[in-house]
Structures are given as structure tokens and as C-alpha cells.
N, CA, C and O of each residue as an XYZ file, in Angstrom:
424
protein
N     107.324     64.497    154.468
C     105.937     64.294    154.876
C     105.851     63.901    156.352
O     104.916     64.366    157.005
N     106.667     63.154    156.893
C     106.837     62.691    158.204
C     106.648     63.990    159.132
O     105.888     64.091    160.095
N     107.631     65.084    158.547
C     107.970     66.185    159.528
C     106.869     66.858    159.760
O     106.741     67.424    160.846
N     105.979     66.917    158.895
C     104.497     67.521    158.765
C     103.430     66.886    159.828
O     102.595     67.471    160.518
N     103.735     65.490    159.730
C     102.793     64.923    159.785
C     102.669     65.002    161.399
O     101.578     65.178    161.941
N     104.158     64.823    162.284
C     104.056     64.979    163.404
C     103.471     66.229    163.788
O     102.282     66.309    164.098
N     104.216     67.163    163.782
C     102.931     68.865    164.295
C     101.884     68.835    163.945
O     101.082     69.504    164.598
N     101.379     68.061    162.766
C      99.610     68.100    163.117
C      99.117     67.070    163.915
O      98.023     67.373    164.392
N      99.596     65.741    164.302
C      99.122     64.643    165.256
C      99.270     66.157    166.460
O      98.486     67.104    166.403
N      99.738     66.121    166.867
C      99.986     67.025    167.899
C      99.427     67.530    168.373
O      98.879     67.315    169.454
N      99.373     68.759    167.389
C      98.062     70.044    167.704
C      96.309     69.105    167.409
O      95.234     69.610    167.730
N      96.429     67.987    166.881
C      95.184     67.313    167.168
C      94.764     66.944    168.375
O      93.646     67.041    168.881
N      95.971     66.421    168.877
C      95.598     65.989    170.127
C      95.474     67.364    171.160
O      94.537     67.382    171.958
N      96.090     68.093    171.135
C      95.904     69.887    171.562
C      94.269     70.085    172.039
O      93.678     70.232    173.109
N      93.859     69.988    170.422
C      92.594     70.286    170.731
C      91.530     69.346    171.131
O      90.423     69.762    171.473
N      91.802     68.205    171.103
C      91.032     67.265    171.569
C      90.944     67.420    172.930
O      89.859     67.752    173.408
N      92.167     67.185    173.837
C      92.266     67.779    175.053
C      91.440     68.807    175.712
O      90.711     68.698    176.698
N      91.690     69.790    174.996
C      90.997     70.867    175.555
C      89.658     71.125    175.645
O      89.019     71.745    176.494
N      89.198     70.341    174.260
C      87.685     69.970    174.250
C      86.879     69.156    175.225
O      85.704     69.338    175.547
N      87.676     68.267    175.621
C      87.145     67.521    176.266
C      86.589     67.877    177.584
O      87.077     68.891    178.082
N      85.244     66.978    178.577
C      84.663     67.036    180.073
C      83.748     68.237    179.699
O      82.600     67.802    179.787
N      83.729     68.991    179.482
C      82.519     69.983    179.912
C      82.710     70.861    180.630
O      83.911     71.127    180.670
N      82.069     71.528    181.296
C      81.613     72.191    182.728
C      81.240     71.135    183.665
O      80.214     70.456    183.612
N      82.446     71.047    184.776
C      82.188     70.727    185.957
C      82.208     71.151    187.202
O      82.988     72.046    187.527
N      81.290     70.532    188.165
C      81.360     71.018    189.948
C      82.022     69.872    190.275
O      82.038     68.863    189.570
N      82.563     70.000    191.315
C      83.050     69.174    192.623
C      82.518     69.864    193.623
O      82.301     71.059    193.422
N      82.176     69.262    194.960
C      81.479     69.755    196.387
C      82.210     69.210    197.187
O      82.143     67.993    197.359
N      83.024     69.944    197.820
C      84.065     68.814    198.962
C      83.260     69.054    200.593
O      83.380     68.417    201.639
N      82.630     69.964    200.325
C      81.252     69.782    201.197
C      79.990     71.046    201.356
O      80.123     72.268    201.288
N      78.440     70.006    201.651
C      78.468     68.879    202.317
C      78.797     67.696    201.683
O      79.331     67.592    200.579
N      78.417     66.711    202.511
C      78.290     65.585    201.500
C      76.765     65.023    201.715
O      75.879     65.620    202.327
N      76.658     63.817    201.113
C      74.915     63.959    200.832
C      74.299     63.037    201.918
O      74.891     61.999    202.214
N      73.061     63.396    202.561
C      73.369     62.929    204.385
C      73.593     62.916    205.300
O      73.257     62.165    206.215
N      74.558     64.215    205.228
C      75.092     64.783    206.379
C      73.989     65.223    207.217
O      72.918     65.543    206.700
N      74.220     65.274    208.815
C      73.796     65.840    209.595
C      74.661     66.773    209.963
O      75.886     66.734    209.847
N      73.484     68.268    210.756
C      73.921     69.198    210.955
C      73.494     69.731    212.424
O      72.282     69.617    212.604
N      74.055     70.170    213.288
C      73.481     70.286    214.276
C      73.519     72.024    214.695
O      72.759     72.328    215.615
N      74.260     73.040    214.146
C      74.117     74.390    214.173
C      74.598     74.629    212.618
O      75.190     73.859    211.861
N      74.187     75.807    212.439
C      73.786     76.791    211.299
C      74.606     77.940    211.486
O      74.767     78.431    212.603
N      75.175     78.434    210.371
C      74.822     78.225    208.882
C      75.896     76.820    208.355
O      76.935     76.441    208.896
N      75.481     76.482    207.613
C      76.515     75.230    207.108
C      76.898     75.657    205.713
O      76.083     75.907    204.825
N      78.760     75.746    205.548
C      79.467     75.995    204.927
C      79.277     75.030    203.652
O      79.193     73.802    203.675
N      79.230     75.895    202.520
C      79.384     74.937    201.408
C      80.220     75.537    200.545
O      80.121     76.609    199.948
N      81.182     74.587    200.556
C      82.836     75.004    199.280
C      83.102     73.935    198.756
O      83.218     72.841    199.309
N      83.264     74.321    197.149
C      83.913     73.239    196.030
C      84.471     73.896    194.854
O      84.934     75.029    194.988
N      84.481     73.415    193.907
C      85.363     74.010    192.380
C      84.427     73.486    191.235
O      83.732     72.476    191.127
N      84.660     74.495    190.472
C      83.847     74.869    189.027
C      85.275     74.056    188.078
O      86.477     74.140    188.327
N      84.785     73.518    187.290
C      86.220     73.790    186.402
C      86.659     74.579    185.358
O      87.586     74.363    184.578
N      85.851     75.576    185.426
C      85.972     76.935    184.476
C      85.858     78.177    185.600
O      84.852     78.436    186.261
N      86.936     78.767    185.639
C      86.531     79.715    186.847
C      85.259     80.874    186.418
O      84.535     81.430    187.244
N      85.186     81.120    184.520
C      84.366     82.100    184.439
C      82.895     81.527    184.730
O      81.987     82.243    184.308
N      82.675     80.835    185.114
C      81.362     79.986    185.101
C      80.872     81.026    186.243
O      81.740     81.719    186.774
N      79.332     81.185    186.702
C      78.512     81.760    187.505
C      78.164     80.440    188.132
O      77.584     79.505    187.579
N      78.699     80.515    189.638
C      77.337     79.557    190.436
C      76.795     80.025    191.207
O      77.062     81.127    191.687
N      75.628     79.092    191.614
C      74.382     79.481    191.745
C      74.323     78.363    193.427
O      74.552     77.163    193.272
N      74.102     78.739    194.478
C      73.338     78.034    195.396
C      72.540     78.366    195.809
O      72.466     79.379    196.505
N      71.592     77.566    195.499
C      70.288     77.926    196.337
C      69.648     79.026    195.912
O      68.744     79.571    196.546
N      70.057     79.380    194.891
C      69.067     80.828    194.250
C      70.250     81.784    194.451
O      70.143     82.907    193.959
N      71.373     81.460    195.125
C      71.913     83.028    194.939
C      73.084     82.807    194.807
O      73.640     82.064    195.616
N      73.975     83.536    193.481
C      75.055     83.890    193.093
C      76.173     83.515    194.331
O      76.007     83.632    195.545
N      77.557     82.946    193.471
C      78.481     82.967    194.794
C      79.693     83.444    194.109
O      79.957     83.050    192.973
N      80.361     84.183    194.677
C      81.893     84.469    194.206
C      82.605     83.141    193.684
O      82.601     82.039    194.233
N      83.324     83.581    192.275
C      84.636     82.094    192.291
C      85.511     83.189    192.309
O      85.533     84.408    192.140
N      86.550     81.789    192.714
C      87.965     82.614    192.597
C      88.458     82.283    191.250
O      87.918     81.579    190.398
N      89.926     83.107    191.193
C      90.443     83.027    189.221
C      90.738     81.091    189.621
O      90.559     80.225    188.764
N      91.148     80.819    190.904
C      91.214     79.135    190.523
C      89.901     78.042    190.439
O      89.923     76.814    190.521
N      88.833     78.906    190.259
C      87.287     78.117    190.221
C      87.034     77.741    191.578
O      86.088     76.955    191.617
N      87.563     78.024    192.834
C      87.062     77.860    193.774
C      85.842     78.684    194.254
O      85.951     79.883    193.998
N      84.625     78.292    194.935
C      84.232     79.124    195.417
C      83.408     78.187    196.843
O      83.580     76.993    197.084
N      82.453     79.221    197.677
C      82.370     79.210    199.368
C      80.639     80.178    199.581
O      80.335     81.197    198.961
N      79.887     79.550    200.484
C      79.250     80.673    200.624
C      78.838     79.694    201.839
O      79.451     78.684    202.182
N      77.573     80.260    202.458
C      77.252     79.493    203.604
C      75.696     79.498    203.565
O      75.212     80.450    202.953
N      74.857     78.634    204.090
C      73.503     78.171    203.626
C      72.901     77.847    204.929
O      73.246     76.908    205.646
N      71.625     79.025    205.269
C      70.975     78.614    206.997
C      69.901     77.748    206.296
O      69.162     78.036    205.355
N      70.032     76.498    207.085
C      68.946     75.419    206.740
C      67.639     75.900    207.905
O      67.580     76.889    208.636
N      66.375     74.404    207.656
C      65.037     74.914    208.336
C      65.454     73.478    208.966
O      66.414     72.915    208.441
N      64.625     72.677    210.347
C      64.748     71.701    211.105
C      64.147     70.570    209.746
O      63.187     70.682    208.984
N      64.897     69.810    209.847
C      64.873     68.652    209.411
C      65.383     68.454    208.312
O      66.431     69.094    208.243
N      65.038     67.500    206.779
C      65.627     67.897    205.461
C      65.857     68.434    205.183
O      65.099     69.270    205.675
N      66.893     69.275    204.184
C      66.993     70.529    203.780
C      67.547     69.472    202.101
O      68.105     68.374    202.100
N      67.092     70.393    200.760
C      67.954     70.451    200.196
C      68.350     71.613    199.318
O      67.706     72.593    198.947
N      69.977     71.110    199.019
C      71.356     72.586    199.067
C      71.409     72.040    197.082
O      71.688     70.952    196.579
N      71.007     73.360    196.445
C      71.449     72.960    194.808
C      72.519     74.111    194.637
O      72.582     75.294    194.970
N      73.414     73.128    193.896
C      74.674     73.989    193.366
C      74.764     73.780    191.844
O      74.729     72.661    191.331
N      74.912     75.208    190.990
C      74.555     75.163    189.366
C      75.672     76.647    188.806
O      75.804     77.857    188.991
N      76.326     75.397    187.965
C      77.230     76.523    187.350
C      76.985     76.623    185.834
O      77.025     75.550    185.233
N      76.730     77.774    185.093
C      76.425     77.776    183.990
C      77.627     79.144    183.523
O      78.141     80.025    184.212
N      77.745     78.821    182.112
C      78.786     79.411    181.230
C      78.329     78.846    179.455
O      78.350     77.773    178.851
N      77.989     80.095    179.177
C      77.762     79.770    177.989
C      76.379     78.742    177.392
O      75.239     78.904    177.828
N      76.664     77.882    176.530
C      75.282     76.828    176.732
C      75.559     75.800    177.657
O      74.620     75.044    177.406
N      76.287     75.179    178.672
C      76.851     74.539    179.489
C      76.718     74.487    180.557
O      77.615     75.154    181.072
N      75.932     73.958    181.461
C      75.253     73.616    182.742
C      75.901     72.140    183.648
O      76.075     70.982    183.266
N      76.076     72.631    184.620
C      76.361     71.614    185.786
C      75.579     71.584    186.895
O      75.370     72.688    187.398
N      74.976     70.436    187.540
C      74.005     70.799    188.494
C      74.828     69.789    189.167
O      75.579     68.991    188.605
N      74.540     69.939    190.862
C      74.752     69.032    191.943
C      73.978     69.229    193.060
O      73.661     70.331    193.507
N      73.580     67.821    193.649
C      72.062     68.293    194.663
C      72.556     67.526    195.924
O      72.928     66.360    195.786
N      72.582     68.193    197.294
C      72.776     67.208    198.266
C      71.714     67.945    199.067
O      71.387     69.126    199.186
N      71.136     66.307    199.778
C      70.378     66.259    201.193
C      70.961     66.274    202.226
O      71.781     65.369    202.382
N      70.806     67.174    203.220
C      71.190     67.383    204.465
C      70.523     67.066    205.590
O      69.463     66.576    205.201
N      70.542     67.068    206.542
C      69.148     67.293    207.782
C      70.058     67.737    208.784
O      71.115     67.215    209.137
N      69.224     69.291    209.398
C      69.443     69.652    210.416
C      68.562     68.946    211.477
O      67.346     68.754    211.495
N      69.507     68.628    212.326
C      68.559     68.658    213.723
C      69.406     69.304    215.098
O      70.373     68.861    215.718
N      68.506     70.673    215.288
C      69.458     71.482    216.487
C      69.089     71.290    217.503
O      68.016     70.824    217.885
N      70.471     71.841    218.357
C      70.908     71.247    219.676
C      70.805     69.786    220.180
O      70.589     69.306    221.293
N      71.111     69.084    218.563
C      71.118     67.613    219.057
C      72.786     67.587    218.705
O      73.299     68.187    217.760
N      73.537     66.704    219.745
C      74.761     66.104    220.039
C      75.022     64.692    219.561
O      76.096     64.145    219.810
């Protein structure tokens, strides 16, 4: 019974693992606050499902097979805000940062 008992603790924990967190973003930038002083401003982070679709700002962005993905975003003078949304399945991730451009300021 012992010998049994270990391969199923096991594969329990297997799937527990795998179940676990969700759909997530990370944004390694911007960050929230940033000032910007020229355009377009780069925004790259990771999905943690690469099949996931994200979404900035209304428009589709490439991932890579490692859930990375990149696109670039022309802001208007002053606040701007940048939404990033990855969905897969019934599973949604949203992340929102405030920016402010202000150009040709140093």
C-alpha cells in the first residue's frame, strides 16, 4: 500500500502545481508615473501562457513561444493611460499604467 500510495501523493501534487496562479502579465516597462519626454514609448513584458492574446491599447501584440511580447504606444501631451490585457480561454489579466508625456522637456 505504501508503494501506491507514494505515486499518487505525487501526481497530486503534479496537478496541483500546474493548476495553480492563473493567467498572468508582468510589465517591466513602463512603470506607473513615468515621465516621457519623446515618443513612441516602448512597452515590453510577459504573459505567463504564451498562447494568451494581448491586447494594448486596443490593439493585438505579437508573443513570443516564451510569452514575451513588445509593441510601442504614441502618447498625446500630458496623462496618458497604457492598458495591457491578456485573455485565453475564460481567463483575463488586466494591467493599467499612468504615464505623462511632456515634450521637449529635459
Amino acid at each position: 500500500m505504501k508503494k501506491l500510495l507514494m505515486p499518487i501523493c505525487l501526481l497530486v501534487l503534479l496537478l496541483v502545481a500546474s493548476c495553480g496562479g492563473g493567467l498572468s502579465l508582468s510589465l517591466a516597462r513602463p512603470s506607473d508615473g513615468e515621465e516621457f519626454t519623446a515618443e513612441p514609448v516602448r512597452i515590453y513584458g510577459s504573459v505567463s501562457n504564451a498562447d494568451a492574446t494581448v491586447v494594448v491599447n486596443g490593439a493585438e501584440v505579437d508573443v513570443t513561444h516564451h510569452g514575451k511580447f513588445e509593441t510601442h504606444v504614441n502618447l498625446v501631451e500630458g496623462q496618458n493611460t497604457i492598458t495591457i490585457e491578456a485573455v485565453l480561454d475564460d481567463e483575463r489579466a488586466v494591467l493599467t499604467r499612468i504615464v505623462h508625456f511632456i515634450p521637449g522637456h529635459q
